[in-house]
C-alpha positions as CSV (number, residue, x, y, z in Angstrom):
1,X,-5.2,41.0,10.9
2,X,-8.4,41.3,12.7
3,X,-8.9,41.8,16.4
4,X,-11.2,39.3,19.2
5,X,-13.2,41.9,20.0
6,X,-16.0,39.1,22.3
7,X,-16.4,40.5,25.4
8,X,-17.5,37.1,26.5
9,X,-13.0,36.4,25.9
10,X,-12.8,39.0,29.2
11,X,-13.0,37.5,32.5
12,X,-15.9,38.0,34.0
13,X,-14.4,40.3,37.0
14,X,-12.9,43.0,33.9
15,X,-16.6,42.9,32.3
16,X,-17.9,45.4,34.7
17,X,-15.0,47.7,34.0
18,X,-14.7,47.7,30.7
19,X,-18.8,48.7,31.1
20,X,-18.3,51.0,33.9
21,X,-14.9,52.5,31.6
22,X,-17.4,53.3,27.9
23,X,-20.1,54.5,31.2
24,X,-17.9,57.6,32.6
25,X,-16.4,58.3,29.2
26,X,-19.7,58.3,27.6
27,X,-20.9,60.5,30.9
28,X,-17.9,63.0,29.9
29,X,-18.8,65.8,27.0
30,X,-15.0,65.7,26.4
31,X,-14.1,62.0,26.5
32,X,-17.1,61.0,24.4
33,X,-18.4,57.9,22.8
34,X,-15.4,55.0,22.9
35,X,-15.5,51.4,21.2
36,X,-14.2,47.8,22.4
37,X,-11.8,47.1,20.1
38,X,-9.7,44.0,21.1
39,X,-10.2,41.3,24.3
40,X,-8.2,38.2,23.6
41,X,-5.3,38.0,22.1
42,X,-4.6,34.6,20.9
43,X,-0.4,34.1,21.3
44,X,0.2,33.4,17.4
45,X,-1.1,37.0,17.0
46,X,0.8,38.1,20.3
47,X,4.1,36.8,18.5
48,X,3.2,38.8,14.9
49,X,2.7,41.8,17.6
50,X,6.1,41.2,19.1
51,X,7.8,40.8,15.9
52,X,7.2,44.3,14.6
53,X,10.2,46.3,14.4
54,X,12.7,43.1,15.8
55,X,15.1,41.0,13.6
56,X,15.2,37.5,14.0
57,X,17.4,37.3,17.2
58,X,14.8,39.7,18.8
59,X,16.5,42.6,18.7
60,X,14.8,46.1,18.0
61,X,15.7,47.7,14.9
62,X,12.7,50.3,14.3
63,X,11.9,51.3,17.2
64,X,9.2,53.3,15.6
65,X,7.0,50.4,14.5
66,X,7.1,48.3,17.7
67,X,3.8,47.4,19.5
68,X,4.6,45.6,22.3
69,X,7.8,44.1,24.7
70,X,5.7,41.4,25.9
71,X,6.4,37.9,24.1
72,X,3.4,35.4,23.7
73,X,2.5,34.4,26.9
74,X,3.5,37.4,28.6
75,X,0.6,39.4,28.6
76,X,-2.8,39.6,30.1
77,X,-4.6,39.7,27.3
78,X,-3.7,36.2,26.9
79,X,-4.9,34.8,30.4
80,X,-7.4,32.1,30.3
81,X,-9.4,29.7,33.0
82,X,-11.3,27.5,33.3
83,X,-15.2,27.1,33.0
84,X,-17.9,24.5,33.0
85,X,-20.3,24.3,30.0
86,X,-23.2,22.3,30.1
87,X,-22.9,19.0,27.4
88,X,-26.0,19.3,25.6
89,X,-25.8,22.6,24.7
90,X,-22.1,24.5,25.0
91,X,-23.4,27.4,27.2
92,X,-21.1,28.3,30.2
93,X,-22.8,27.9,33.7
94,X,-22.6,30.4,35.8
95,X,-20.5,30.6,38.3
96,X,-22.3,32.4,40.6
97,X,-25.1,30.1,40.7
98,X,-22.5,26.6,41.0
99,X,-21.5,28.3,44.2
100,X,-25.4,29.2,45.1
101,X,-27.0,26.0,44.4
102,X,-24.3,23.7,45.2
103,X,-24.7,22.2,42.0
104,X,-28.4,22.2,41.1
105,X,-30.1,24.3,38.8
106,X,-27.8,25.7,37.4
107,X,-27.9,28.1,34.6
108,X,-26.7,28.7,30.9
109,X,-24.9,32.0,30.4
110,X,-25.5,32.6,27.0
111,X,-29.2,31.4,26.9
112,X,-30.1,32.8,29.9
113,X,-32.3,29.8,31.0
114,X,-32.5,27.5,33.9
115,X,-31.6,24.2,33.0
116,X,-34.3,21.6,33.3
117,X,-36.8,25.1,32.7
118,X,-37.7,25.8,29.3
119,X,-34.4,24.5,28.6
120,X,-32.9,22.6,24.9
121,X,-30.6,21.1,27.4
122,X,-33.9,18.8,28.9
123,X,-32.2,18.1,31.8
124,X,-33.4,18.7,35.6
125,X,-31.2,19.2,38.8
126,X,-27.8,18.6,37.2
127,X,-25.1,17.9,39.6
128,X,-21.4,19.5,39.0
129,X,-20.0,16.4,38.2
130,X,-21.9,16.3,34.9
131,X,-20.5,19.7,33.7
132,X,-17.7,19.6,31.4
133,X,-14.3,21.6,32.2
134,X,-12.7,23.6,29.6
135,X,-10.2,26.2,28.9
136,X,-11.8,29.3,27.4
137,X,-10.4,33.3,26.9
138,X,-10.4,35.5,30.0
139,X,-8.4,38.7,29.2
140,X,-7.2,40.8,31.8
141,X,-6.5,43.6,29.5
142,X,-8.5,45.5,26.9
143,X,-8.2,48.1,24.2
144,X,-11.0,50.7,24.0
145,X,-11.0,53.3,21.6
146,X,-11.9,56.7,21.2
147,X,-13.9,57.4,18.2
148,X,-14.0,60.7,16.1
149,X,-16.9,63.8,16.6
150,X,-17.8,66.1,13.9
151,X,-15.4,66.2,10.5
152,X,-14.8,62.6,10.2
153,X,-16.7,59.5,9.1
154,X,-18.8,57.6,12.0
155,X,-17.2,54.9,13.5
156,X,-13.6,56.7,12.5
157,X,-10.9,56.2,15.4
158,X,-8.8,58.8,16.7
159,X,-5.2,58.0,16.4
160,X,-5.9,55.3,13.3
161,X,-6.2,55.7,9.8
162,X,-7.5,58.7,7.9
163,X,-7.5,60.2,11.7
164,X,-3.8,59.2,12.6
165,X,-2.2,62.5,13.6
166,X,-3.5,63.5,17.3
167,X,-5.0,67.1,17.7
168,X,-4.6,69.1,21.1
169,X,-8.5,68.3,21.6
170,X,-7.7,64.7,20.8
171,X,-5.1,64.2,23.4
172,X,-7.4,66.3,25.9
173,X,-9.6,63.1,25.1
174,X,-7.4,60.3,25.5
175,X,-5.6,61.7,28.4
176,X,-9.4,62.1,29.8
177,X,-10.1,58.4,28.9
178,X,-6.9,57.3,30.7
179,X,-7.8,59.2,33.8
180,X,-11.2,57.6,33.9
181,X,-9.7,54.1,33.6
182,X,-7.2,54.8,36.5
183,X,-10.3,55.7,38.5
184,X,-11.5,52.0,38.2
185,X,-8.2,50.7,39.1
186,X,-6.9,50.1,35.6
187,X,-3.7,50.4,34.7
188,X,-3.2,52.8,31.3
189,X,-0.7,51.8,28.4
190,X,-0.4,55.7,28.2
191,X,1.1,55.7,32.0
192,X,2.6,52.7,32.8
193,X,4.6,54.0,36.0
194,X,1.2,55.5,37.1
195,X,2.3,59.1,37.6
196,X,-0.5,60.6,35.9
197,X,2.1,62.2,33.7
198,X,0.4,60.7,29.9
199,X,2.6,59.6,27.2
200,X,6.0,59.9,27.9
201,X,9.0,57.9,26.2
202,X,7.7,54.4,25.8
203,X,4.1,55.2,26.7
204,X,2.4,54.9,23.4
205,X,0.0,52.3,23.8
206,X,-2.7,54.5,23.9
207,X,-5.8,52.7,24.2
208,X,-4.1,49.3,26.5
209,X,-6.0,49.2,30.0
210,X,-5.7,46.4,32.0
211,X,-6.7,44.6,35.5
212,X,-3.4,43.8,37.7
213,X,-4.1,40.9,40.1
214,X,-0.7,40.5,41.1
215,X,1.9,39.2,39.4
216,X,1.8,37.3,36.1
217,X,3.1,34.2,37.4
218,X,0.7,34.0,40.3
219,X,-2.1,35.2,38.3
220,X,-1.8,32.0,36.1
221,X,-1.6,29.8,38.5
222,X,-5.1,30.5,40.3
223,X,-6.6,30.5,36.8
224,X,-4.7,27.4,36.4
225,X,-7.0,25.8,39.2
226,X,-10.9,24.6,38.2
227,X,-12.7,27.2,40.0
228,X,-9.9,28.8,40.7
229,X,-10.7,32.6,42.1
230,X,-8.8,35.4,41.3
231,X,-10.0,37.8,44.1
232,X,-9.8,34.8,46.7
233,X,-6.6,33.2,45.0
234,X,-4.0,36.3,45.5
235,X,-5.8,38.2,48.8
236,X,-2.8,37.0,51.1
């Protein structure tokens, strides 16, 4: 099954972590070089995840081959919001610039361009109302991977494949990686409880970070709102 690995399926306030994340461990002769490897999770593949190791009532039979304990719609790499795009040509306006501009001038995200300048869109001074709303990914939560030095192939992950069975130096790395991550304010699927202690019973998601808001329920319901704010929507 492959993995959304867009980083434009984060929402925008995780991009700069994830960055800053690869930055430190890049940064860190032991950490090393890391890749994105999944964003957005759509909730069909959330509910394959879930499945693993569960019979039909739900119930965990092998507990060695489950992934996860959060159903489809439970988890943040699920979270969406909403956006405007412009009509003419699908590229998300910025947000930054709606709130700049008060509607004028906006410009495209994945272009790059002003609209009305040098634009495909050939429109000038657009006003928010002409914008169209949609739903589109925003992840909260990301996997980044470490990938293997010296005596395996490029691109190899630790922990996966021919590169499965952890070494001391490999855990020296991941626990390295997780540590960076808490730095940022990212909470580590190899220390849920946040006790710095890596990888106890139950802490095997070894390369799960993600951004808490608040809680889940909450979290939805700014993204729930067009133009809805996450670090306005849950300050109080």
């Amino acid at each position: 099954m492959s993995r959304d690995r867009d980083r434009r399926h984060l929402h925008p306030l995780v991009v700069p972590l994830v960055h800053a994340h690869q930055t430190a461990a890049a940064a860190d002769e032991v950490c090393g070089v890391t890749q994105l490897i999944e964003t957005y999770r759509p909730p069909d593949t959330q509910a394959v995840d879930w499945a693993k190791g569960r019979n039909h009532a739900g119930q965990i039979v092998d507990p060695a081959v489950v992934v996860t304990h959060k159903r489809p719609g439970d988890s943040l790499h699920q979270t969406e919001r909403w956006a405007q795009r412009c009509p003419d040509c699908a590229h998300e306006v910025s947000e930054h610039l709606v709130a700049e501009h008060a509607g004028e001038m906006f410009r495209c995200e994945a272009g790059g361009h002003n609209l009305g300048e040098s634009c495909p869109c050939a429109i000038t001074r657009l006003r928010l109302a002409t914008f169209e709303w949609v739903r589109v990914p925003a992840s909260l939560a990301y996997h980044l991977a470490l990938l293997c030095c010296g005596c395996h192939p490029t691109g190899t992950i630790v922990g996966y494949g021919a590169h499965a069975r952890l070494t001391a130096d490999d855990l020296t790395r991941v626990r390295r990686l997780g540590a960076h991550a808490q730095a940022l304010g990212l909470r580590c699927g190899m220390d849920w409880d946040g006790d710095r202690v890596y990888m106890e019973k139950g802490e095997g998601d070894l390369y799960h970070f993600e951004k808490v808001y608040g809680p889940l329920g909450q979290v939805k319901a700014v993204l729930s709102i067009k133009g809805g704010r996450l670090e306005e929507g849950l300050r109080a």
